[in-house]
C-alpha positions as CSV (number, residue, x, y, z in Angstrom):
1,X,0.0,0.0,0.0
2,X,2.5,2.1,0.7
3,X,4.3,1.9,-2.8
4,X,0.8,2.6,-4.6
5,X,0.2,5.7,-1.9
6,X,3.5,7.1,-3.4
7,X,3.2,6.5,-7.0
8,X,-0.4,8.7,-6.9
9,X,1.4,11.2,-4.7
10,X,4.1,11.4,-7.7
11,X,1.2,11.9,-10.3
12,X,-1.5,14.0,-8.1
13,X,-0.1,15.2,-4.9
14,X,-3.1,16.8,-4.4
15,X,-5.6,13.9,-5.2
16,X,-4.4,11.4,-2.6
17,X,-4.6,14.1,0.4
18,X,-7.9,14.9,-0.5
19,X,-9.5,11.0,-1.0
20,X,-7.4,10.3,2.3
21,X,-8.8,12.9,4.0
22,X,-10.9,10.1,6.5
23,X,-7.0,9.5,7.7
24,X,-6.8,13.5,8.9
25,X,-4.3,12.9,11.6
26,X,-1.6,10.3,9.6
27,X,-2.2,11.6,6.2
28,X,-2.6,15.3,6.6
29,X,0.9,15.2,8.1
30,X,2.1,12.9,5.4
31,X,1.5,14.9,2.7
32,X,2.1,18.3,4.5
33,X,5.4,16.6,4.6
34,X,5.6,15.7,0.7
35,X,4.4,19.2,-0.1
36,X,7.2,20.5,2.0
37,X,9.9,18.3,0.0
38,X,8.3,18.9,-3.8
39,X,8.5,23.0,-2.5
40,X,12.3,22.4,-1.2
41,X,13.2,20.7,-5.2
């Protein structure tokens, strides 16, 4: 699951954050934390 999650977060960041959303705590940080590294590069 975890290699799917990041092949969608490498086509639609945004996508997987959003459909995740149930996951607020976990995911939310997660992809807070992708945003932060796709920003950085």
């Amino acid at each position: 699951m975890r290699n799917y999650n990041r092949k969608l977060l490498k086509r639609r960041v945004i996508s997987p954050c959003v459909s995740y959303g149930e996951w607020e705590g976990r995911l939310k940080r997660r992809c807070s934390h992708v945003f932060n590294i796709l920003n950085n590069n």
